[in-house]
N, C-alpha and C positions, 0 to 999 in steps of 0.2 A: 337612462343611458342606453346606446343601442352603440354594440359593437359594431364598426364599417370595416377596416381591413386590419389586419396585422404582417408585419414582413418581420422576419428572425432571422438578422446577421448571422447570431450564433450563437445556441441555447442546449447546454446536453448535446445530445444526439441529431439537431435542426443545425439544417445549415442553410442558407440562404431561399430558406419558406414563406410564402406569400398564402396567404386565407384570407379571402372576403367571405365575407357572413352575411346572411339573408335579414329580414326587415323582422321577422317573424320566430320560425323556428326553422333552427338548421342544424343538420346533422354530420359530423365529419368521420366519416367511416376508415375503418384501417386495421391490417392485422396487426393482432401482439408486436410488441416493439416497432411500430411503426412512428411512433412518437406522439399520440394523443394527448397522453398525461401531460407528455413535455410542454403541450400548445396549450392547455389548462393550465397549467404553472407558470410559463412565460406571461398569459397574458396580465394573469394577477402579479405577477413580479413587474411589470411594465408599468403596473397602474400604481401600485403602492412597495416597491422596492423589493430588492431579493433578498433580504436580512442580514444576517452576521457573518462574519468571515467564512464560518462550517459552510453554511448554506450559499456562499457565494462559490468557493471551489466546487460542491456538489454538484453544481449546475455550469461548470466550466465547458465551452464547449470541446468535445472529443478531439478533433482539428485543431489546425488553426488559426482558424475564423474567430473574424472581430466580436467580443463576447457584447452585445447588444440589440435591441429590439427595438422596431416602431407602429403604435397602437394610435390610428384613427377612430376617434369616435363622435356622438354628439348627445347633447342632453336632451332632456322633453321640451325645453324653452325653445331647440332648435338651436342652438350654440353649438359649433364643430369643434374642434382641439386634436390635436397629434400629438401624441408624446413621443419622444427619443432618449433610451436611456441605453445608458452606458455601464454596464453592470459593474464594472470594475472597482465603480467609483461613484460611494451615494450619492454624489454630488452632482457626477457628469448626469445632469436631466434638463433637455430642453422639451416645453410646452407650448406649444405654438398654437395661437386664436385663428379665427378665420381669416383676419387681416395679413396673416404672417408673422405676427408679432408675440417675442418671445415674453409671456407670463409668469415665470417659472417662479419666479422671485416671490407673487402675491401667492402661491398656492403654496405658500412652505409651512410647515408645523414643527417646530422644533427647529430649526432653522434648516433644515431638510424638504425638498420639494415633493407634496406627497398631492398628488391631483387627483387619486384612485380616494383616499381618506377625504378632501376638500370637498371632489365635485356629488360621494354618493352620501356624504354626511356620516359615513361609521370607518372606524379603524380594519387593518387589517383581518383580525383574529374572527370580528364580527361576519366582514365578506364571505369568507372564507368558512364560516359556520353556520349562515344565516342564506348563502346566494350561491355556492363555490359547493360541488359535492364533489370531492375526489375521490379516485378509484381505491374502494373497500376501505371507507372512511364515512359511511352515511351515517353515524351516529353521530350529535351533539356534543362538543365537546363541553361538560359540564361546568371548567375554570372559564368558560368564557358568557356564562349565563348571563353574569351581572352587565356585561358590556351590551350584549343582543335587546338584554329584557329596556336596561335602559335606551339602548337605539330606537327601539319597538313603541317605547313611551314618547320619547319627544316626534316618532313619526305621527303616531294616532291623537296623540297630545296638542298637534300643532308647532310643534317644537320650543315654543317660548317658555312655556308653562315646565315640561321639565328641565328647560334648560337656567329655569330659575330656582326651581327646586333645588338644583344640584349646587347652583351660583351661591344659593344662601347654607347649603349646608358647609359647601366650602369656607364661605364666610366666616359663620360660627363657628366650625372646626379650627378655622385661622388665628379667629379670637380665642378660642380658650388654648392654642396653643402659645400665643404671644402673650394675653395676662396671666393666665393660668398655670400652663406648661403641661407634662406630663411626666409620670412616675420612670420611666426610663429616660427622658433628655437628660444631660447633662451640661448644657450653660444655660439655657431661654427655660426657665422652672423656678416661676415665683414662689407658685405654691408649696413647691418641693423645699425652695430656699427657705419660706418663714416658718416651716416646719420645722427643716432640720436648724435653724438657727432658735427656733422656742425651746428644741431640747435640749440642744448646748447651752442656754441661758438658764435653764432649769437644773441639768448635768454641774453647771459652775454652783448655784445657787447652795442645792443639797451636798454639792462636796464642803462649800464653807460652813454649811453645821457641822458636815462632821468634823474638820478640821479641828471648829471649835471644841465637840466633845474628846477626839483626838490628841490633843496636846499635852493635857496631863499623863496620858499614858506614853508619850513619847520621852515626856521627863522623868517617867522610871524606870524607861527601857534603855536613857542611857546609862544615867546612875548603874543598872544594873550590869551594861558593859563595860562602864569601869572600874567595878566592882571584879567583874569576871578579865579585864586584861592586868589589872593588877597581880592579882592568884598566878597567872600562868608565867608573870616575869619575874617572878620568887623563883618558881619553878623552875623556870630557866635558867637562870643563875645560879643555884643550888646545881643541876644538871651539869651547864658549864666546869663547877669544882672540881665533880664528881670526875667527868671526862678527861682535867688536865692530870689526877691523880691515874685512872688507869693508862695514860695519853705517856705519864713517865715512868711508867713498870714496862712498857711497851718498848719505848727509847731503850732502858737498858736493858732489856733482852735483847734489843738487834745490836746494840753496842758489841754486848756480851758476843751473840754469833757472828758476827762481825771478828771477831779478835781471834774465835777459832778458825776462822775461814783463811785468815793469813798466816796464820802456825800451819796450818797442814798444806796450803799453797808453798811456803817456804823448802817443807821438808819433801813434796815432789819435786818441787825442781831441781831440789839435792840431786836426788836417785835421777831424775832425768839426764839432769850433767855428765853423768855417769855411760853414758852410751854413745857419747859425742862422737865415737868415730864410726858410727852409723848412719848417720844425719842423711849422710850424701846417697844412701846407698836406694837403689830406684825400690820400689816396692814390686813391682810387676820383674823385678830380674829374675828371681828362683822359678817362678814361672816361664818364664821364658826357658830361663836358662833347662827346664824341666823337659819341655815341648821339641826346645831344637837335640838336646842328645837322645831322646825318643826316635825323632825323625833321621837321626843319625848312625840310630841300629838299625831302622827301620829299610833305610834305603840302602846298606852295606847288604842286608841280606838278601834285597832285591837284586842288587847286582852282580852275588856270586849265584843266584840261582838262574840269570838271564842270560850271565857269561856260561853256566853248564848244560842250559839251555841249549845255547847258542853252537857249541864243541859237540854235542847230541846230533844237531841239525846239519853238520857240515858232509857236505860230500865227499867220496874217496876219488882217490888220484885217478885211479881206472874211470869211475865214473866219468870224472872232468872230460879224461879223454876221448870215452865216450861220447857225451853230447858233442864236446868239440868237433869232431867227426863228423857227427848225424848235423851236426846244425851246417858243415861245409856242403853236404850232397844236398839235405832236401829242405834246408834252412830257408832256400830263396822260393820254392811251391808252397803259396800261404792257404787258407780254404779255399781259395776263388777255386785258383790255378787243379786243388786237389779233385773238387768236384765237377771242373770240364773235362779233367782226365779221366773219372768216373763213368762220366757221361758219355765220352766219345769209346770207352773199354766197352760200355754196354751197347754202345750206337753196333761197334764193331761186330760181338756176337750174336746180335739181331740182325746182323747183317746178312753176316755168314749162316744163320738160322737160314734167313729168307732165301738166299744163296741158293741151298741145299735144295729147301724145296721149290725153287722156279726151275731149277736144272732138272729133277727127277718129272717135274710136269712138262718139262720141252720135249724131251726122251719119249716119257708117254707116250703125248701127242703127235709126233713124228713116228712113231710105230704104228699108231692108229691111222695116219695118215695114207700111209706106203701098204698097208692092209686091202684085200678086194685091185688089187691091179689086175689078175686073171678075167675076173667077173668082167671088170671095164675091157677088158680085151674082147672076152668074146661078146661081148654086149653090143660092141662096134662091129663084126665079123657077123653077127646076125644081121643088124642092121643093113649093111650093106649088100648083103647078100637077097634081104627081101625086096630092099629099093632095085636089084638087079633084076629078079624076078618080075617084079613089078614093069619093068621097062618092057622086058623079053616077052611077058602072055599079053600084053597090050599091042605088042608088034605082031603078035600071033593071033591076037583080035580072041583071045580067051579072057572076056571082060571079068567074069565070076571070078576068077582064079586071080587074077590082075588086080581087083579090088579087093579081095582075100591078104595079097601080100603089102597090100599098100597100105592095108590097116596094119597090118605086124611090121612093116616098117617102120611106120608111124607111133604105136606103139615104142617099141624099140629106142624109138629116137624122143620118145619124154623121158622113157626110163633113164636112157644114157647123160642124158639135161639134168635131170636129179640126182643120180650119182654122182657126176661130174661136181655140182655145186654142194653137195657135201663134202668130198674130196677137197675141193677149194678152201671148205671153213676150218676143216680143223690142219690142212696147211698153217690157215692164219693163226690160227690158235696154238700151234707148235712155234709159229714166229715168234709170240707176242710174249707166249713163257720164256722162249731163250732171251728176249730183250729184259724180259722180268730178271733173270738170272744172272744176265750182263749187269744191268743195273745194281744189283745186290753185291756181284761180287767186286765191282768197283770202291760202294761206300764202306764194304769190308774192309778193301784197304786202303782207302782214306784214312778211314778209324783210325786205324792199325799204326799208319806211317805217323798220325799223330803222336799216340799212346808212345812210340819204340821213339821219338823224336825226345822226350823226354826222360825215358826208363833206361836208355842205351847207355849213354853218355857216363849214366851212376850206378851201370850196372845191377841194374834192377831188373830180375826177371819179369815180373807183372804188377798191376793197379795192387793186386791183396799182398805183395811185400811191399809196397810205397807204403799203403796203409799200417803195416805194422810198424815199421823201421817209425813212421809220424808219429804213434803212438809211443813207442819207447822216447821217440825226443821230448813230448810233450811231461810227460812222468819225471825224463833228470831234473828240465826244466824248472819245474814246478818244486821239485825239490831243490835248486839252485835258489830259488824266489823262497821258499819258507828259510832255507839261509841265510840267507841276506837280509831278511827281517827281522830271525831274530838276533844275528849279530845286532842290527839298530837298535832293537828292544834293549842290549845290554849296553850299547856305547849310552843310550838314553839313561839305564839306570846305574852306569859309571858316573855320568856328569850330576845327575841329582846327587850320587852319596858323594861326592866333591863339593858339593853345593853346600848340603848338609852340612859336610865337615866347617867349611868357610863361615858359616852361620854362627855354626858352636863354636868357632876361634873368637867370634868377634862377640860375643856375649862374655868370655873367659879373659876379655884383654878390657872387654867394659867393666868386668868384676875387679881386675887389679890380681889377676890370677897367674900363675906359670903355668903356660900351658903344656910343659916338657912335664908335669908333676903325672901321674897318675889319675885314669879319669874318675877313682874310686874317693881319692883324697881330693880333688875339685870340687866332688858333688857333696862331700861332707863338708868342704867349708862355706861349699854358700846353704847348705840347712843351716849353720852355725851363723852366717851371718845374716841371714832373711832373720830368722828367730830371734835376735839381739835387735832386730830393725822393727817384729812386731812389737817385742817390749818396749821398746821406746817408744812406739806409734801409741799405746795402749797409756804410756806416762802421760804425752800430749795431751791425750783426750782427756784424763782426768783432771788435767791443770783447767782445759777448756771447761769441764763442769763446772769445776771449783771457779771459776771465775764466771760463769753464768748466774751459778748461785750467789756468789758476793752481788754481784749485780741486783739479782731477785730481788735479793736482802735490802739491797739500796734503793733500788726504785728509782725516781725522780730523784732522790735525796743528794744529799753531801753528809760522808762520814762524819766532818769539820761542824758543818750545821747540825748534827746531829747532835755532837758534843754541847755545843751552844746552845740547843735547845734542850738537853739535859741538865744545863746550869740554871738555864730560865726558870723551870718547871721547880728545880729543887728550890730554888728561890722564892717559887710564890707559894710551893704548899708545902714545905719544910720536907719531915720523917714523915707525912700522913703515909699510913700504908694502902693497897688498893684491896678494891672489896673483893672478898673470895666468891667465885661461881660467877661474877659477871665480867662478860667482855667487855673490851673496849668497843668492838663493832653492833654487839648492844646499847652500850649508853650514847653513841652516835645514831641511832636509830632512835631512840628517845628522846634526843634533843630534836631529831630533825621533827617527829611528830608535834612533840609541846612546841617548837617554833611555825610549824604551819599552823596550830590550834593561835599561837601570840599574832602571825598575821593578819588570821581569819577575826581574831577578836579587837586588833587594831582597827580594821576595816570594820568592822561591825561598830566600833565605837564613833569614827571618823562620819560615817553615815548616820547612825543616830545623832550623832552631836550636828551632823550639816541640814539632817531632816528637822529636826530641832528647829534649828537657825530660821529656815525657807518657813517652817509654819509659823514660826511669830511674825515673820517679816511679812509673807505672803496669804495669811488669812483674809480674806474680802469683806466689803460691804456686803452684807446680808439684804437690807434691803433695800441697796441700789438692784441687785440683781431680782428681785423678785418684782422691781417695778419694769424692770427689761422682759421678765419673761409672760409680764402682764401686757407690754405693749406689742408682744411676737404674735399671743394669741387672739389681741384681735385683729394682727394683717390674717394671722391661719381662717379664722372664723370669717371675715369677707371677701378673702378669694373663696374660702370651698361656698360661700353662698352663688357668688357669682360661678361658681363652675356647676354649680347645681341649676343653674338658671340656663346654663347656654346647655347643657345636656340634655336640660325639660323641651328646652326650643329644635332641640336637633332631632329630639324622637318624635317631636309633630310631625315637621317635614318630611321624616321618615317614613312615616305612620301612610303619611298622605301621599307617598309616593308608592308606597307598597298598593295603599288600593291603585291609586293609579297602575302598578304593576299587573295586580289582578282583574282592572279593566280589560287591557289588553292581552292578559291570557287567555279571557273569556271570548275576546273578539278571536284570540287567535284558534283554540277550540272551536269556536264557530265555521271558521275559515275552513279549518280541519277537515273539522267533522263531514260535511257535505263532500269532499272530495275523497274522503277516506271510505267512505261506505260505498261510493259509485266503483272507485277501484278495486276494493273488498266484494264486488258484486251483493250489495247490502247485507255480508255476515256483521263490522263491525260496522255501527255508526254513532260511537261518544265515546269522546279523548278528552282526557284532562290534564292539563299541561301546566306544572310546578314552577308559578313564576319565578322562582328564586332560583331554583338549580335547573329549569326546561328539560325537569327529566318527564316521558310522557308514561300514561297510565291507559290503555285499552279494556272498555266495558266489556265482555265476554257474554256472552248472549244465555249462552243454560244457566249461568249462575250469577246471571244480571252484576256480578263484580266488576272492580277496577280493578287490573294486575299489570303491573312492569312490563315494558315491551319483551324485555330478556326473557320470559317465561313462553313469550310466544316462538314460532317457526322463523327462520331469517330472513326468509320472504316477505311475511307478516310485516317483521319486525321495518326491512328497510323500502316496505308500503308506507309505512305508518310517519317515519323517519323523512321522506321523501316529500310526502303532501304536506308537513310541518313545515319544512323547508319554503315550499310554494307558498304557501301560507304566509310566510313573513316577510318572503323577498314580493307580494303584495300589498302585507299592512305598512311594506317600506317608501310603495307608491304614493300612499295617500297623503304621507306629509314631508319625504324625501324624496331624492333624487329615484326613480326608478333605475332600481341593480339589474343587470344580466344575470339571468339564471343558467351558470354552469355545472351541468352532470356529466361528470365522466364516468362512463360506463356503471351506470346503474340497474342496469335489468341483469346485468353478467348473469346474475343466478335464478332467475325468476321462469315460472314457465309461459306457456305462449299466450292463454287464458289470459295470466296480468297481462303480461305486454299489450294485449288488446285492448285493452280497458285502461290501460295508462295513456296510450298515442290521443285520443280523444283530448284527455283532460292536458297532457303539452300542448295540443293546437288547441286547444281555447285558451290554456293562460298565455301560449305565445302572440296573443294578440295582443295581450296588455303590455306585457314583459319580455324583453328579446330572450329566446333561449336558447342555447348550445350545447346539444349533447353528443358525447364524446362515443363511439360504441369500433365494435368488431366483430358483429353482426351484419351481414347483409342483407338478409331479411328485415331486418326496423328499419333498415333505410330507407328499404323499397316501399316497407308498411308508410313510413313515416310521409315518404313523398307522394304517397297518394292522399296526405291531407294538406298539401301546399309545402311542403318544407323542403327548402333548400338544402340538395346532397354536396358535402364538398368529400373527395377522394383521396383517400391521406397515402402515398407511394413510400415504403420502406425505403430506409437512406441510408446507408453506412457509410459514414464522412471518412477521411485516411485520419490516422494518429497523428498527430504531431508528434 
């Protein structure tokens, strides 16, 4: 079979990928996660299905894309074929011929189309262990030995020869299960059946001897039980005597306590009658009535000490007059109004502060100002007097002298500039304080006319008598308000001792009381009558025992039946008297025993006498059944011959097929061997390979032994692992379909020595056999393409999520 194309709707991480494959050997290069694996998985799922439900979600594509694949190929005959499968659904598979024409129906195995199984002659598990190396999986899987070893056999075999071997063992196996059967079926088991039916025939056989020797001893086993139930219904009845005589000393003792129980029931209800004009009277009233004249001293005392309270707290006449007064003048200035007044007294003497001194500063500075007018006088009077000089030697043509006075004029007239504008600023500065001073003594009396706007009127000198005069209002006040309160506190606890009283009238009119009497003689007559009401409560209750206990006494009974059954009783055992030191609840315990012992011996008699019955009736023929169990043993003795017959004929074939096994182990050691030592650079060259389990065994060269691959390096290991593989996916040519040799990524861990010495031995088996190795190496590819091998470039894909 040689791989042509494959295209993947959508497989894992593939999403609409197309790979054609070279004639030879081809390499499809790609980084980590680029989907290698995936393209080695899909194409083996394409060929022979993607398995169980787990494995088909596994391989769902990421997207979402049509989960599906189509895999062009052809055989060695030269026959084309494409398959299209539809993973969803083992079913959806069409196989199309060169014609176009869909096949899918003749390639089915199981009624499943498997074209991958059909067209290479081996099952999945074989491909996949024998052609298929996936990545970090190069070892053999041992459960699948028996499948490869037998593939291996009918390839090298010609395929007839083991496929007869297998035919006839099936055969045989078929036969000794349909005449023979086996030790675990349960319905198709002849053998099993004339076995267990000789023993039941044997089972029946020796139970009818014993029966026979049996029988007599059954007929003194009953005798003996009616021997022992007769004994125990003497007993009984004797017991029974016993029980009706203590059964009527019992009678008339509750008769007896019975007759006192209504003599002293009688003579309570006497003395109970006796209190009848108590009956009515509540039981909770002395209580009450206890609670409400409590609360009646309680609250009188409160309310002469809230009304003394209250006479304490009151205000004098002067006082009243007082606030009344202070509340007319300064009753209507609440805080606001007190503290603008505050505000504007202090605005006022900051005012007048500032007043004070802008005036002493305009003063000042107007003295300082009017200071130096001499100076400025003759300052001008020089001046002018040099500017004249100056004119006069200039007309006189006396230039030294002329320019002498023109500089002291000149002179003169910066001095008088600078004076001058001193003299100017503290002018302005004399202004600016009287405006200062103006302004002060303005908001002075602003202040002021406010403050006197309100102080005049009430004749108030200043803000600190408004303040005091507030204060003394605030003080009557406040003593007005603690008056007033506690007058409420006493009106409050006037109306509670009112309440009180009310309470107590109406307990004293529920008692049947005058309440005009004295409250000393009230409370003595209701002690007097609560005390007459517990005694009577206390009579009650003893009637309620007393009639508890008669009850006790009675039980379920009737006094009447009682009597009745004390006539029965004397009637059937006369004067007997009862026995001294035993109860009656004893000898009812003794009857109940001896009557479960007369049960247990009835039932014992009842079965012995029916076991009895069944063995005379049902003793067997003796040697009807021994000729039964003579005719079981000999079906036992010619099936186990006949299964001795087909198990001698099943271990030939076996026999014969194991060499044949170890034919082709040898052939395949061979195979091995010559590739493993060229890739080993001739350290190993002899493998010995366990047809039964294809577990492999490498010679070791210093100690000429066979050892486990596991004991070698893992390099070693999956060299050795590798050329096995080659090895069989060519002993598969010889008599099957030629497999595609798929390796994905097998050198990952090898170093560059192997790899070179592996490329060689792919391109000579890829002449035989098409190969495909999976890698993420770009060096093996490049290596690889310089021995003819087809690079295909695998592009990282991340599909979107569905």
């Amino acid at each position: 079979m040689k791989l042509r194309e494959l295209h993947v709707a959508g497989f894992g991480k593939l999403v609409e990928r197309e790979l054609a494959f070279g004639e030879g050997l081809t390499i499809v290069v790609g980084e980590n996660e680029a989907g290698k694996s995936t393209v080695a998985t899909a194409i083996a799922a394409t060929l022979f299905g993607v398995g169980r439900k787990d494995a088909r979600d596994a391989w769902r594509p990421w997207s979402s894309a049509r989960y599906a694949a189509t895999l062009r190929y052809t055989l060695d005959d030269g026959r084309a074929f494409e398959v299209q499968r539809a993973f969803d659904d083992a079913k959806a598979v069409s196989v199309y011929d060169r014609n176009g024409v869909d096949i899918a129906g003749s390639l089915a195995i199981a009624k499943l189309p498997a074209p991958g199984e059909v067209h290479l002659g081996v099952p999945y598990d074989v491909f996949v262990n024998a052609s298929c190396v996936r990545q970090r999986e190069i070892d053999l899987e041992s459960k699948c030995a028996s499948a490869i070893a037998g593939a291996l056999s009918r390839a090298l075999g010609g395929g007839p020869k083991e496929n007869a071997a297998v035919a006839a063992i099936a055969t045989l196996q078929d036969a000794l299960r349909d005449h023979v059967g086996t030790d675990r079926a349960t319905k198709n088991a002849p053998l099993k059946i004339a076995r267990e039916r000789a023993a039941q025939a044997r089972t029946r056989a020796d139970a009818a001897r014993r029966a026979l020797h049996a029988l007599a001893d059954r007929r003194t086993a009953y005798e003996t039980a009616r021997a022992a139930h007769d004994a125990l219904f003497a007993r009984f009845a004797n017991i029974e005597r016993r029980i009706d005589v203590a059964r009527a000393a019992t009678v008339r003792a509750r008769l007896q306590k019975l007759q006192e129980l209504r003599d002293e029931i009688a003579e309570v209800q006497t003395a109970h009658a006796r209190f009848a004009d108590v009956a009515d009277w509540p039981n909770d009233l002395a209580e009450r009535f206890a609670r409400s004249d409590a609360d009646c001293e309680r609250t009188r005392a409160l309310a002469a000490a809230a009304s003394d309270a209250a006479l304490a707290a009151r205000p004098s006449a002067s006082e009243e007059a007082e606030r009344a007064a202070l509340e007319t003048s300064i009753g209507a200035i609440d805080d606001t109004a007190y503290a603008a007044l505050c505000e504007a007294s202090c605005q006022a003497r900051e005012a007048g502060a500032r007043a004070s001194e802008a005036s002493a500063a305009a003063v000042a500075a107007r003295h300082d100002g009017e200071g130096g007018s001499q100076i400025f006088g003759a300052l001008v009077a020089a001046t002018a007097i040099f500017a004249m000089a100056t004119v006069g030697f200039v007309v006189a043509r006396d230039m030294l002298v002329g320019v002498l006075c023109a500089i002291a004029a000149i002179a003169g007239g910066f001095a008088l500039a600078r004076l001058s504008a001193r003299r100017s600023a503290k002018r302005k500065r004399a202004s600016e304080a009287q405006a200062r001073a103006d302004a002060a003594i303005g908001a002075e009396r602003d202040a002021a006319s406010i403050v006197a706007r309100v102080l005049e009127p009430r004749g108030i000198v200043n803000v600190d008598e408004l303040g005091r005069r507030r204060d003394r209002f605030r003080e009557l006040t406040e003593r007005a308000r603690r008056a007033a309160e506690r007058t409420g506190v006493s009106s409050e606890a006037t109306a509670a001792a009112v309440i009180a009283d009310r309470a107590l009238a109406a307990i004293v009119a529920e008692a049947r009381l005058d309440a005009a009497d004295e409250r000393d003689a009230i409370r003595m007559h209701v002690r007097d009558r609560d005390a007459r009401k517990r005694e009577r409560d206390g009579l009650a209750a003893r009637l309620e025992m007393l009639a508890f206990q008669r009850n006790s006494e009675l039980g379920d009974d009737d006094e009447e039946a009682l009597l009745q059954e004390r006539e029965r009783l004397a009637a059937r055992i006369g004067d007997t008297p009862p026995e001294s030191g035993v109860s009656h609840r004893a000898l009812v315990d003794e009857r109940a025993e001896i009557e479960a012992q007369l049960r247990a011996a009835e039932g014992r008699l009842a079965e012995t006498q029916a076991t009895l019955r069944a063995s005379e009736e049902q003793i067997a023929d003796v040697a009807a059944l021994d000729d039964e169990v003579a005719r079981y043993d000999a079906e036992v003795a010619r099936l186990d011959a006949f299964r001795r017959a087909v198990t001698l004929a099943i271990k030939t074939v076996e026999d014969r097929t194991k060499e044949a096994h170890e034919r082709f182990a040898r052939r395949l050691e061979d195979y091995a061997a010559r590739t493993f030592a060229t890739i080993t650079a001739g350290r190993y060259g002899e493998i010995k390979v366990d047809p039964t389990t294809l577990e492999v065994n490498v010679r070791v060269p210093e100690t000429k032994a066979f050892i486990p691959l596991d004991r070698l390096s893992a390099g070693t290991r999956d060299q050795a692992y590798l050329v096995t593989r080659i090895a069989m996916a060519r002993m598969f040519s010889e008599g099957l379909e030629t497999p595609p040799l798929l390796l994905d990524d097998p050198v990952a861990f090898w170093d560059e020595a192997r790899i070179a010495r592996l490329l060689p031995l792919l391109a000579e088996a890829a002449a035989t056999m098409q190969t495909v190795v999976f890698t993420a190496s770009e060096a093996f590819a490049t290596a690889a393409a310089g021995f003819g091998a087809t690079v295909i470039r695998l592009e990282a894909q991340t599909p979107a999520i569905a």
